[in-house]
PDB file as gemmi writes it, atoms N, CA and C in Angstrom:
CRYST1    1.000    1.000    1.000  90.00  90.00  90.00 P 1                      
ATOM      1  N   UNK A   1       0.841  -1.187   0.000  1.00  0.00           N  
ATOM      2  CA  UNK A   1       0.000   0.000   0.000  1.00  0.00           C  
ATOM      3  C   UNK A   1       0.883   1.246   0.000  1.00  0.00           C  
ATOM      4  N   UNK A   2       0.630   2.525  -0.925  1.00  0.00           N  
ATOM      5  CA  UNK A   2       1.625   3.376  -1.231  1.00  0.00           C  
ATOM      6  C   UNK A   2       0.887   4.311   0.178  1.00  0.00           C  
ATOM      7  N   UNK A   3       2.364   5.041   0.549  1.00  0.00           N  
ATOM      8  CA  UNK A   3       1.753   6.010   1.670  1.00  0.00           C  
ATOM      9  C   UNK A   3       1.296   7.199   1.578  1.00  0.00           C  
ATOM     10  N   UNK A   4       0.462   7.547   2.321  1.00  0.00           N  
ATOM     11  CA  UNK A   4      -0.236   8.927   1.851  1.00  0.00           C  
ATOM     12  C   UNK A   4       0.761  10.470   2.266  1.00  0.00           C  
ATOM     13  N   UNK A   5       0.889  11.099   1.228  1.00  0.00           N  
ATOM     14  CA  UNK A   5       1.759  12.446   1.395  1.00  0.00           C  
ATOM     15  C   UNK A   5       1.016  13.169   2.386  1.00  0.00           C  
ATOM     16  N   UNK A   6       1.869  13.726   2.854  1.00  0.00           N  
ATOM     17  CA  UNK A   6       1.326  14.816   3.965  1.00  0.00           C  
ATOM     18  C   UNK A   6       1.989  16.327   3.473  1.00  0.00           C  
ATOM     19  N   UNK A   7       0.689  16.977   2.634  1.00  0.00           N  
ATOM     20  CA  UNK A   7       0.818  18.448   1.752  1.00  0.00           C  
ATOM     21  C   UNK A   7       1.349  19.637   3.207  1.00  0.00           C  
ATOM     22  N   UNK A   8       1.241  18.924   4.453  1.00  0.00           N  
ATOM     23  CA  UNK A   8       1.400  20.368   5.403  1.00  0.00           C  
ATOM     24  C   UNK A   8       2.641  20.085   5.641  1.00  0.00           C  
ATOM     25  N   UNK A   9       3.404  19.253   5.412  1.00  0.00           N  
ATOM     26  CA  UNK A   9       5.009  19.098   5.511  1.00  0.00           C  
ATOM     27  C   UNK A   9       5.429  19.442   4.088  1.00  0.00           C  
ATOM     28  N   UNK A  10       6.586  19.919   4.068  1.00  0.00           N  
ATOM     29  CA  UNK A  10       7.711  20.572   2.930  1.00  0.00           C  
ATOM     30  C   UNK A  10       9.224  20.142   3.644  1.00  0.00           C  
ATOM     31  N   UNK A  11       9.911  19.559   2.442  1.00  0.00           N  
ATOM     32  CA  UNK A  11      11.616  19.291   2.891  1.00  0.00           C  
ATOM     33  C   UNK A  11      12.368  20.870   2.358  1.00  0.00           C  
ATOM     34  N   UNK A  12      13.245  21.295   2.723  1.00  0.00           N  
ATOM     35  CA  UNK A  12      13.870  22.422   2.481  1.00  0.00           C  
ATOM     36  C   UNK A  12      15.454  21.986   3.039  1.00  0.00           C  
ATOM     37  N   UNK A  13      15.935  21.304   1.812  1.00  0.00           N  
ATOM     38  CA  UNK A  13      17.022  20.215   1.617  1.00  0.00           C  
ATOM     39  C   UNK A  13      18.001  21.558   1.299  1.00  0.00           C  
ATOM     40  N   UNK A  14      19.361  21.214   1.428  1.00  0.00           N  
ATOM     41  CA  UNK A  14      20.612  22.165   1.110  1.00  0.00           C  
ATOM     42  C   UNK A  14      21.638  21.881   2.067  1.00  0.00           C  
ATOM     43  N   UNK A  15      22.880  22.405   1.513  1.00  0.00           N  
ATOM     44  CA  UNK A  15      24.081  22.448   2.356  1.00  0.00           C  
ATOM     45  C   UNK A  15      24.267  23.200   3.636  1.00  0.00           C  
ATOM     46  N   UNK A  16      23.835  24.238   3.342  1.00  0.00           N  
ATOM     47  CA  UNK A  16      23.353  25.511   4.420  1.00  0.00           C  
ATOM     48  C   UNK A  16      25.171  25.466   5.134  1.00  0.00           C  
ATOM     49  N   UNK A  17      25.686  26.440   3.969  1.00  0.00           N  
ATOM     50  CA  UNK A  17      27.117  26.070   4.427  1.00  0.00           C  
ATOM     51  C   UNK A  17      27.483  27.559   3.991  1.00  0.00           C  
ATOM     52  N   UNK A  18      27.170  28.372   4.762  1.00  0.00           N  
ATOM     53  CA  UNK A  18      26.789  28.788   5.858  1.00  0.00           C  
ATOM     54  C   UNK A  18      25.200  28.755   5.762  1.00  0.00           C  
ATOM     55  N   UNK A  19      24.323  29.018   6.984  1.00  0.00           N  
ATOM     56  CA  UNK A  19      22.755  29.535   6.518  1.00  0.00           C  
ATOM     57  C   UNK A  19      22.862  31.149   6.622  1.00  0.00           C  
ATOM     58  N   UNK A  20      22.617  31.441   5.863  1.00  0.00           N  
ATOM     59  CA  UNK A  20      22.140  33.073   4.809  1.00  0.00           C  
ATOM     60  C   UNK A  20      20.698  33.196   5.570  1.00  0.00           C  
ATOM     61  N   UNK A  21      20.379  34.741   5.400  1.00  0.00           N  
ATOM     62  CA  UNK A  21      19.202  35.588   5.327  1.00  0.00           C  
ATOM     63  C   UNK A  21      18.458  34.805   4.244  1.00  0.00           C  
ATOM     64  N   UNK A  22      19.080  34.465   3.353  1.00  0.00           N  
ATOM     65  CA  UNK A  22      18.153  34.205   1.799  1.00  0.00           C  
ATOM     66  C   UNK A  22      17.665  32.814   2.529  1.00  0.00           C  
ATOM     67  N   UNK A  23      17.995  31.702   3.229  1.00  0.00           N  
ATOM     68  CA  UNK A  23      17.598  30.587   3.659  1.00  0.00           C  
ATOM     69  C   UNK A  23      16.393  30.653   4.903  1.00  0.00           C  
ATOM     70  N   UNK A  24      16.936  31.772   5.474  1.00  0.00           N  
ATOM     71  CA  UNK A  24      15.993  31.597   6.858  1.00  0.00           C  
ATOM     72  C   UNK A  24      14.601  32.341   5.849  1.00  0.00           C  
ATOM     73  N   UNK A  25      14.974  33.399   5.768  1.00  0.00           N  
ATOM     74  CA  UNK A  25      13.861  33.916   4.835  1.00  0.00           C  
ATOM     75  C   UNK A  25      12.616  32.746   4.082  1.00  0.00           C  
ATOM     76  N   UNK A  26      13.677  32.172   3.515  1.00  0.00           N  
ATOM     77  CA  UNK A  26      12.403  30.900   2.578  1.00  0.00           C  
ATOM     78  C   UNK A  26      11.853  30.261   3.899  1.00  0.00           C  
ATOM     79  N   UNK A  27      12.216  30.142   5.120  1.00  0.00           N  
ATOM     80  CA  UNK A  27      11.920  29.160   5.919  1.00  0.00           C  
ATOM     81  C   UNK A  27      10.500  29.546   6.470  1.00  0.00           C  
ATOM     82  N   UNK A  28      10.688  30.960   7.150  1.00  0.00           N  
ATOM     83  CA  UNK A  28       9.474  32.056   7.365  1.00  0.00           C  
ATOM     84  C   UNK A  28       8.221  32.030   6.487  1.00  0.00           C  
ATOM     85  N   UNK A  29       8.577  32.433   5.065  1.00  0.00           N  
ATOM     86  CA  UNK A  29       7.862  32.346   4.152  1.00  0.00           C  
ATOM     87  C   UNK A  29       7.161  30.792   4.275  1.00  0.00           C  
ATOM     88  N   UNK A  30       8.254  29.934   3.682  1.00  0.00           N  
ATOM     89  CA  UNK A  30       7.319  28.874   4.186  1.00  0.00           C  
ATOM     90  C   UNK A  30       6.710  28.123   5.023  1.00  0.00           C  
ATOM     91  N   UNK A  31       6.696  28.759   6.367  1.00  0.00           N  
ATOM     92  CA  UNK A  31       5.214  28.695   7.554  1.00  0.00           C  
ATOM     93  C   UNK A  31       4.486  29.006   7.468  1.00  0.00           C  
ATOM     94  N   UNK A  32       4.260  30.044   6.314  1.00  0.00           N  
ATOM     95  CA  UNK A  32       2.743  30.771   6.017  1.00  0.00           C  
ATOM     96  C   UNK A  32       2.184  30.032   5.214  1.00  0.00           C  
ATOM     97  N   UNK A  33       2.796  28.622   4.748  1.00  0.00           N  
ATOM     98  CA  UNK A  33       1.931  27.895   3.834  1.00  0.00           C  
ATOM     99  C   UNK A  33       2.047  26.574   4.284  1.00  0.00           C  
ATOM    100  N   UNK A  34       2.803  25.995   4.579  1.00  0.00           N  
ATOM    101  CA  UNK A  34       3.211  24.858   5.016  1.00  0.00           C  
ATOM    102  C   UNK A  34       2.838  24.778   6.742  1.00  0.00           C  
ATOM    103  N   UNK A  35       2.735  24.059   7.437  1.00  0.00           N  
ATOM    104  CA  UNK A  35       2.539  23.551   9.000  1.00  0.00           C  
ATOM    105  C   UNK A  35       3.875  23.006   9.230  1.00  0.00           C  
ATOM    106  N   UNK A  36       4.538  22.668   8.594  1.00  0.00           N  
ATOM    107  CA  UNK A  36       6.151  22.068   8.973  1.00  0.00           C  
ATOM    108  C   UNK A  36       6.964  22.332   8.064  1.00  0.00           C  
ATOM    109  N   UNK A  37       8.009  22.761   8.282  1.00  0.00           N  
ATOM    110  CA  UNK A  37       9.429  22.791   7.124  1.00  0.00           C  
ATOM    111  C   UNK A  37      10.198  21.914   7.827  1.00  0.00           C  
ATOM    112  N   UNK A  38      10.799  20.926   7.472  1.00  0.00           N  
ATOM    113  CA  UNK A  38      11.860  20.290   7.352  1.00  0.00           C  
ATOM    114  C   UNK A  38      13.421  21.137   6.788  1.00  0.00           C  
ATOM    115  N   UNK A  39      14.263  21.172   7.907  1.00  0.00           N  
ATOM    116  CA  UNK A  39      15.045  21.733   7.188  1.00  0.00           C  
ATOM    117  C   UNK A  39      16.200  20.622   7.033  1.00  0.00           C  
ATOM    118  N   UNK A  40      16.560  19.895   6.049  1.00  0.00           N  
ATOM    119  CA  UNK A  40      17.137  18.908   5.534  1.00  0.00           C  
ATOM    120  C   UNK A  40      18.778  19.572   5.584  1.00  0.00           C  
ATOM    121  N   UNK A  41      19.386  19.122   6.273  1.00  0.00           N  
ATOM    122  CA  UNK A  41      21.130  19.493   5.988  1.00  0.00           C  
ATOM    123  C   UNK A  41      21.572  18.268   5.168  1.00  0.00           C  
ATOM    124  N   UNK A  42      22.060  18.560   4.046  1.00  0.00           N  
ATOM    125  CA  UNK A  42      22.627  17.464   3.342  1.00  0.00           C  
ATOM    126  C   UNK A  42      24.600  17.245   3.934  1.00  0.00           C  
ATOM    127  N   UNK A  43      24.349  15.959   3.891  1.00  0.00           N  
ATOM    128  CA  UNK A  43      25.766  15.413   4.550  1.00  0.00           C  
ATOM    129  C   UNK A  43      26.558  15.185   3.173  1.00  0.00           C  
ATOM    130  N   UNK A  44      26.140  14.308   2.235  1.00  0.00           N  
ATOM    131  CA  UNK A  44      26.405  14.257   1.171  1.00  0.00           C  
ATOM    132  C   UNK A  44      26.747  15.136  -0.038  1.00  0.00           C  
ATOM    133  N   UNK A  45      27.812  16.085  -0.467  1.00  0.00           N  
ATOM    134  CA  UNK A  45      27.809  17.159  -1.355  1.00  0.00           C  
ATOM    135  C   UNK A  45      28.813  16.987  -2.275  1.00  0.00           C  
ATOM    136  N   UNK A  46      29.097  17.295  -3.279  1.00  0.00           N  
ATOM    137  CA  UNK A  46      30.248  17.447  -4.372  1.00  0.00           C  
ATOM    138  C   UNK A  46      30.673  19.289  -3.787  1.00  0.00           C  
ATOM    139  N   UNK A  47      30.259  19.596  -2.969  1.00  0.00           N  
ATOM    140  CA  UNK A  47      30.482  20.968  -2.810  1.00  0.00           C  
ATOM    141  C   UNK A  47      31.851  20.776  -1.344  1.00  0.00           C  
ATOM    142  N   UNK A  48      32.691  21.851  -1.339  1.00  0.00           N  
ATOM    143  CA  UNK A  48      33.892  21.483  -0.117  1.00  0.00           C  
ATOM    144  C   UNK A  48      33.238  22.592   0.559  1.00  0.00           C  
ATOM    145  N   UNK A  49      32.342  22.058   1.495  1.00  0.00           N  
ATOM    146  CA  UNK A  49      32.033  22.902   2.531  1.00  0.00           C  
ATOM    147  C   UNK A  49      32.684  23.143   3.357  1.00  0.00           C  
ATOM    148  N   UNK A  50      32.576  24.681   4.309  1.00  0.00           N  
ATOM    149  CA  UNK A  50      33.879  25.300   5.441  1.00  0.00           C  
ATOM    150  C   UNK A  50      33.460  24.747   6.634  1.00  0.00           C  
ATOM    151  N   UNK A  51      31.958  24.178   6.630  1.00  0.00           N  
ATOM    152  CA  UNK A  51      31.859  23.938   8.082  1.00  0.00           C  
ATOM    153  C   UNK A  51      31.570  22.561   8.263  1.00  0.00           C  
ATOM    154  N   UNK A  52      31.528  21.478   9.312  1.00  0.00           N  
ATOM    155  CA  UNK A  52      31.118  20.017   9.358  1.00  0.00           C  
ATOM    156  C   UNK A  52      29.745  19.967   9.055  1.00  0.00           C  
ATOM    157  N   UNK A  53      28.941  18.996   9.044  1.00  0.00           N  
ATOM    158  CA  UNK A  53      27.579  18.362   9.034  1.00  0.00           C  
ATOM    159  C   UNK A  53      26.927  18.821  10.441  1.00  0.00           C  
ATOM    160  N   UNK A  54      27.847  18.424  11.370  1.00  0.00           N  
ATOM    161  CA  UNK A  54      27.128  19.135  12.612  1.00  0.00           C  
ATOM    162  C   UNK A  54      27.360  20.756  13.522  1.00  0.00           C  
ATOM    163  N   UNK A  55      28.464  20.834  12.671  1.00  0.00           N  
ATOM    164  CA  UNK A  55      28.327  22.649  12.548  1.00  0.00           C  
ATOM    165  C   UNK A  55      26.989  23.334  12.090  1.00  0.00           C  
ATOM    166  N   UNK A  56      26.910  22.604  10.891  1.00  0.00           N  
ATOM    167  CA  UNK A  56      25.543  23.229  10.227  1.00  0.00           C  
ATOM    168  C   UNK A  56      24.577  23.391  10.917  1.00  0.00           C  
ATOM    169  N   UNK A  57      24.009  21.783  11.141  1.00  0.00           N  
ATOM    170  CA  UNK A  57      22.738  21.237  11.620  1.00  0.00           C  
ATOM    171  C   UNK A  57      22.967  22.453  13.130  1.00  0.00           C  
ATOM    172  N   UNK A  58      23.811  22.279  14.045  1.00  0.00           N  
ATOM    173  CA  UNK A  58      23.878  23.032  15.186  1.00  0.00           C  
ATOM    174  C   UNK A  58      23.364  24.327  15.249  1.00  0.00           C  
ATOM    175  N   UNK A  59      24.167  25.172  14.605  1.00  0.00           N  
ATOM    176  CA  UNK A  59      23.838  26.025  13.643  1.00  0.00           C  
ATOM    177  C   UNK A  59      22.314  26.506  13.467  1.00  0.00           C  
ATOM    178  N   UNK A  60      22.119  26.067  12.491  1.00  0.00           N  
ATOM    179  CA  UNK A  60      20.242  26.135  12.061  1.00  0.00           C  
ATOM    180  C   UNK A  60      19.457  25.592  13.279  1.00  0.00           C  
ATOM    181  N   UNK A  61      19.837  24.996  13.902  1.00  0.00           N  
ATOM    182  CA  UNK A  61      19.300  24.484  14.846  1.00  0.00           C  
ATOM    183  C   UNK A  61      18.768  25.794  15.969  1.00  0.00           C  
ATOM    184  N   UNK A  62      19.490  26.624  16.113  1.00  0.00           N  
ATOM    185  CA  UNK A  62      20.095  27.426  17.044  1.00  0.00           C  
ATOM    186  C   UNK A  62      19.339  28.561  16.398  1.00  0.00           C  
ATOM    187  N   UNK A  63      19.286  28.801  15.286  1.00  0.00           N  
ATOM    188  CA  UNK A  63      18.478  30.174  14.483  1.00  0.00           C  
ATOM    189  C   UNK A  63      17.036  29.642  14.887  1.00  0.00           C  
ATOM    190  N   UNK A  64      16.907  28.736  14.345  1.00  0.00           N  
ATOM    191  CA  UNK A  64      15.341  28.161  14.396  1.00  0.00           C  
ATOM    192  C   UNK A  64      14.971  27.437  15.795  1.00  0.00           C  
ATOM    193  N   UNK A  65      15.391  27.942  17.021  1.00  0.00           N  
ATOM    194  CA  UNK A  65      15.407  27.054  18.295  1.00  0.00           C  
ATOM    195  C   UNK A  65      14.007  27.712  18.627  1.00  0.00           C  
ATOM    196  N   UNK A  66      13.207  29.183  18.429  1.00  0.00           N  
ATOM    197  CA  UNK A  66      12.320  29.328  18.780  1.00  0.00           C  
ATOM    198  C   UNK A  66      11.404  29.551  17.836  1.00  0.00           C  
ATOM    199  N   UNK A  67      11.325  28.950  16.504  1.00  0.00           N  
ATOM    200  CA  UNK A  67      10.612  28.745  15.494  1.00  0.00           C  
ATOM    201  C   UNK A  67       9.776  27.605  15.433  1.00  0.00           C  
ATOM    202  N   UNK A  68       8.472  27.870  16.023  1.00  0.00           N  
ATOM    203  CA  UNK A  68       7.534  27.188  16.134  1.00  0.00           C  
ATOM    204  C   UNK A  68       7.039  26.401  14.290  1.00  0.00           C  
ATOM    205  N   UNK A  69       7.346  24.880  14.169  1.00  0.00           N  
ATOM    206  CA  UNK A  69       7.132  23.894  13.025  1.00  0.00           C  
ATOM    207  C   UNK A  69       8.545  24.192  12.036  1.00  0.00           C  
ATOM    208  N   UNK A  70       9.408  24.225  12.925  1.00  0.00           N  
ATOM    209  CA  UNK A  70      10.824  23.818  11.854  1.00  0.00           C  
ATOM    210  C   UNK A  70      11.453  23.193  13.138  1.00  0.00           C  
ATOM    211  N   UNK A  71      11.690  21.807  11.915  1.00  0.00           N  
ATOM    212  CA  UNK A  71      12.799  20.874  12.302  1.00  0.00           C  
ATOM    213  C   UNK A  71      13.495  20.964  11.572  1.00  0.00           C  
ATOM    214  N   UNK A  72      15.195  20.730  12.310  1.00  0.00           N  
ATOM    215  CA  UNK A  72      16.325  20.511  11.415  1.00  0.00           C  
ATOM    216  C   UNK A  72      17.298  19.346  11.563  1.00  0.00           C  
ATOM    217  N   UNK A  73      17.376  18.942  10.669  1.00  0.00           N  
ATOM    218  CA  UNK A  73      17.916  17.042  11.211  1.00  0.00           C  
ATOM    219  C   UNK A  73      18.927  17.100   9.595  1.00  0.00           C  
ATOM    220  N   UNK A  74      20.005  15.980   9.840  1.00  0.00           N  
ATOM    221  CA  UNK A  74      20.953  15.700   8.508  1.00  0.00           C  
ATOM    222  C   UNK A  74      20.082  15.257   8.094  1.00  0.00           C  
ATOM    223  N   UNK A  75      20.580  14.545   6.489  1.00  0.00           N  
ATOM    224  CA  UNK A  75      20.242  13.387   6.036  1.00  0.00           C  
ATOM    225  C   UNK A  75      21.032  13.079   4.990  1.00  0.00           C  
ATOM    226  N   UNK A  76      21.451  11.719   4.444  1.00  0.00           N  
ATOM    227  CA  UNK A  76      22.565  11.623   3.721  1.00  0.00           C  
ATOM    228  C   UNK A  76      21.373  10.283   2.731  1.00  0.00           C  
ATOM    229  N   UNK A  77      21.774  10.270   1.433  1.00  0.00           N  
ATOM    230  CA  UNK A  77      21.718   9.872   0.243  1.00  0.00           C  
ATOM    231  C   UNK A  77      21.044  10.047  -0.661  1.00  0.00           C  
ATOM    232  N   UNK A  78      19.570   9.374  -1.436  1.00  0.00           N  
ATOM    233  CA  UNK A  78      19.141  10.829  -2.501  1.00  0.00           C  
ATOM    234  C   UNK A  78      17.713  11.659  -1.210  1.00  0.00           C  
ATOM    235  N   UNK A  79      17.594  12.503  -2.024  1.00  0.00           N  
ATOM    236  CA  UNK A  79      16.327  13.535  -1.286  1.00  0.00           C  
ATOM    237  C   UNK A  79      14.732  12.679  -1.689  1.00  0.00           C  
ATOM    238  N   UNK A  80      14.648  12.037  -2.642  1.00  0.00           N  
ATOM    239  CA  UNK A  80      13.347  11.166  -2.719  1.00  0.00           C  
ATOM    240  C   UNK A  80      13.211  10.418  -1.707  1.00  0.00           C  
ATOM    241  N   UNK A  81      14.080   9.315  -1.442  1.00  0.00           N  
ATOM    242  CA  UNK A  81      14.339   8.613  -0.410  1.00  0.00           C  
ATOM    243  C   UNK A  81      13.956   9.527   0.682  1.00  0.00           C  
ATOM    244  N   UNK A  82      14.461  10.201   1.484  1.00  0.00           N  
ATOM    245  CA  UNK A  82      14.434  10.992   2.313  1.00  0.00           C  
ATOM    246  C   UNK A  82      13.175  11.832   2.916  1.00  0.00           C  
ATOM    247  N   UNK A  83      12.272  12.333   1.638  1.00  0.00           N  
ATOM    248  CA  UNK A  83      11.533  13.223   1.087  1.00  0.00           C  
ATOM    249  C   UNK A  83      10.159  12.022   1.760  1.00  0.00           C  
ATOM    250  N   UNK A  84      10.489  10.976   1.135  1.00  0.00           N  
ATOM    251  CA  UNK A  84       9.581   9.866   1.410  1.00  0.00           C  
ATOM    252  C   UNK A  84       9.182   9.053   2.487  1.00  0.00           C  
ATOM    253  N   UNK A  85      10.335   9.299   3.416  1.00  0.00           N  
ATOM    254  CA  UNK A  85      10.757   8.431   4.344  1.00  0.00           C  
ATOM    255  C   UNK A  85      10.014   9.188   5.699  1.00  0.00           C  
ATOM    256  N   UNK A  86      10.053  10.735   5.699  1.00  0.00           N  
ATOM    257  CA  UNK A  86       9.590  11.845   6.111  1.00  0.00           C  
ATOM    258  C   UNK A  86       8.163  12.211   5.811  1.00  0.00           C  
ATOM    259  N   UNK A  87       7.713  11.505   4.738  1.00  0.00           N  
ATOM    260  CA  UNK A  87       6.075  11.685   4.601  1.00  0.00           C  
ATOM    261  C   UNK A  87       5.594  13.183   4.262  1.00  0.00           C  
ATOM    262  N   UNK A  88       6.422  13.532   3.805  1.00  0.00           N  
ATOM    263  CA  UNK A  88       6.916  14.666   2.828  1.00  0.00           C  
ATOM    264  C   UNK A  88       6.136  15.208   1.944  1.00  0.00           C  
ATOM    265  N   UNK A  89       4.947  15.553   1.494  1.00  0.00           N  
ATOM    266  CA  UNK A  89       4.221  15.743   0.147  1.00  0.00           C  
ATOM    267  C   UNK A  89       4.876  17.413  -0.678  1.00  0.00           C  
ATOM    268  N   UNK A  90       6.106  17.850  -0.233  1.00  0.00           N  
ATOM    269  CA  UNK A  90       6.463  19.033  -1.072  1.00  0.00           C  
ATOM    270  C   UNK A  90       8.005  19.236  -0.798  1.00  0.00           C  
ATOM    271  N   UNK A  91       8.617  19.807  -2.033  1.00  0.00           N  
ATOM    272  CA  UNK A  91      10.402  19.937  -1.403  1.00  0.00           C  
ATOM    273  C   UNK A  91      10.301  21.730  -1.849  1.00  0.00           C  
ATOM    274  N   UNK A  92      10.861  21.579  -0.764  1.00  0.00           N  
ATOM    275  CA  UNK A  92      10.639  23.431  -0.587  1.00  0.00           C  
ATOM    276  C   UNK A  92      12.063  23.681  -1.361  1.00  0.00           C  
ATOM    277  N   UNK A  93      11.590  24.755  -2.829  1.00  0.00           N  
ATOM    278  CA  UNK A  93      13.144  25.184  -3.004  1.00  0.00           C  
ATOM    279  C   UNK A  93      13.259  26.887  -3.442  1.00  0.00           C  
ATOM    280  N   UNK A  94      14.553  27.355  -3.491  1.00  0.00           N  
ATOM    281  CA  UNK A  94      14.495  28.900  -3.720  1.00  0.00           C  
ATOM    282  C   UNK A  94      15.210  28.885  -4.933  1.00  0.00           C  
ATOM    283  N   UNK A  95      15.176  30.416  -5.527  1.00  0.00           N  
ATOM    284  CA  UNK A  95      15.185  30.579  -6.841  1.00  0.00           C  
ATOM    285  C   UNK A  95      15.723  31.920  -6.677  1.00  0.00           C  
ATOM    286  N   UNK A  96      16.697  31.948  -7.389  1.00  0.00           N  
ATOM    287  CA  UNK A  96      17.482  33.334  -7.083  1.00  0.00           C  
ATOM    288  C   UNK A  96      17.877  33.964  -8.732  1.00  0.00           C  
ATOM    289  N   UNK A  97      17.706  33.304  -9.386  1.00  0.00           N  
ATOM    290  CA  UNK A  97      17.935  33.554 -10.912  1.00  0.00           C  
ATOM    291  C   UNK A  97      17.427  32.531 -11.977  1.00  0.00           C  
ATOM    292  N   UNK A  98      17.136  33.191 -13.341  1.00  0.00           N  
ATOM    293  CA  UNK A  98      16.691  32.371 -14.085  1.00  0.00           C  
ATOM    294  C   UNK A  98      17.748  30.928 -14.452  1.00  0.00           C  
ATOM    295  N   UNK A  99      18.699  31.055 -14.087  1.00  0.00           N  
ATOM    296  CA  UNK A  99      19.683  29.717 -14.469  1.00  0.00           C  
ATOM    297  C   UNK A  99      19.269  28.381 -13.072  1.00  0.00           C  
ATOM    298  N   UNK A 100      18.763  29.225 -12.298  1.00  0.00           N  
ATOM    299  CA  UNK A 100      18.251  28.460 -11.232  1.00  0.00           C  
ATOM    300  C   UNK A 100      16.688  27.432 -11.604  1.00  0.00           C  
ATOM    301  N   UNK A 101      15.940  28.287 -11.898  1.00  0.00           N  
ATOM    302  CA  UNK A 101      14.271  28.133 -12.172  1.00  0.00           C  
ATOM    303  C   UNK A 101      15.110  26.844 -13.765  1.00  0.00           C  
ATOM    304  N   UNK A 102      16.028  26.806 -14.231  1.00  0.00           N  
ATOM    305  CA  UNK A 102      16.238  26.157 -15.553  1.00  0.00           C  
ATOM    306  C   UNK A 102      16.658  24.938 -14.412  1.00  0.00           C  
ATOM    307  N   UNK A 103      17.675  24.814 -14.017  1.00  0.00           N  
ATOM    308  CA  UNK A 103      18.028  24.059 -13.432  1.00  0.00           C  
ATOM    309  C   UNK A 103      16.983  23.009 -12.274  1.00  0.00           C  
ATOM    310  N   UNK A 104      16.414  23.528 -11.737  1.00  0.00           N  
ATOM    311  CA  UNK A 104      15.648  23.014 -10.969  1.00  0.00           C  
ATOM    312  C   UNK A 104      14.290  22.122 -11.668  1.00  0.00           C  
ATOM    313  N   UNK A 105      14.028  23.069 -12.996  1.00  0.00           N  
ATOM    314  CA  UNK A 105      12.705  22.568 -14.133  1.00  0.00           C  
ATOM    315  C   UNK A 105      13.570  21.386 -14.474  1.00  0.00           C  
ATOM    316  N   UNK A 106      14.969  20.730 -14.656  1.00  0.00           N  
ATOM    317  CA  UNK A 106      15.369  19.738 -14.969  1.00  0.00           C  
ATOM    318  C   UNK A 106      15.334  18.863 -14.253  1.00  0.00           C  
ATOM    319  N   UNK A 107      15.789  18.955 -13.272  1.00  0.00           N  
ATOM    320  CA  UNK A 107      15.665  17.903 -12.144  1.00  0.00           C  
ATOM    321  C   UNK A 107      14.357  17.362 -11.822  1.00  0.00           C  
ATOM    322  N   UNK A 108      13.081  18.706 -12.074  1.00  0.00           N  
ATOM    323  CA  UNK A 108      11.784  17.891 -11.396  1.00  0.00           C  
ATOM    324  C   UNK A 108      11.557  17.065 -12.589  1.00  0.00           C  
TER     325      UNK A 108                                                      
END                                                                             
């Protein structure tokens, strides 16, 4: 039996290496639509991040400590998996330029 998505949860997956204004921002924004953001720290990157996995997570953790419906937890291998595993029905993403909105239309 396939499991049922849950539309009031959103993943908001990234390196967050460092977390930016531009990140917390989407996070805000998306409480006004969403009941939960997931904030997904990816462990896994082709990117040489400056800070550890639990720098990050600590980190965001610590911005969002009195942000009522954000959790922030790692997660390491693809984001479907993950996305799914979490009962997930949306992946929250930002868009900062049109090479972005191209990029992202590929992947979905």
């Amino acid at each position: 039996m396939e499991q049922e998505l849950n539309c009031r949860t959103a993943v908001y997956p990234g390196t967050f290496d460092p977390l930016t204004k531009g990140h917390v921002s989407l996070v805000k924004r998306g409480l006004k639509v969403f009941e939960t953001v997931i904030l997904a720290v990816a462990q896994s990157t082709p990117k040489k991040t400056l800070f550890s996995l639990e720098e990050r997570v600590d980190m965001a953790r610590e911005v969002f400590a009195d942000r009522r419906g954000v959790v922030v937890e790692p997660f390491d291998g693809l984001l479907i998996d993950y996305v799914s595993a979490r009962g997930a029905g949306v992946i929250l993403r930002g868009l900062r330029a049109v090479s972005d909105f191209e990029f992202e239309f590929q992947m979905a």
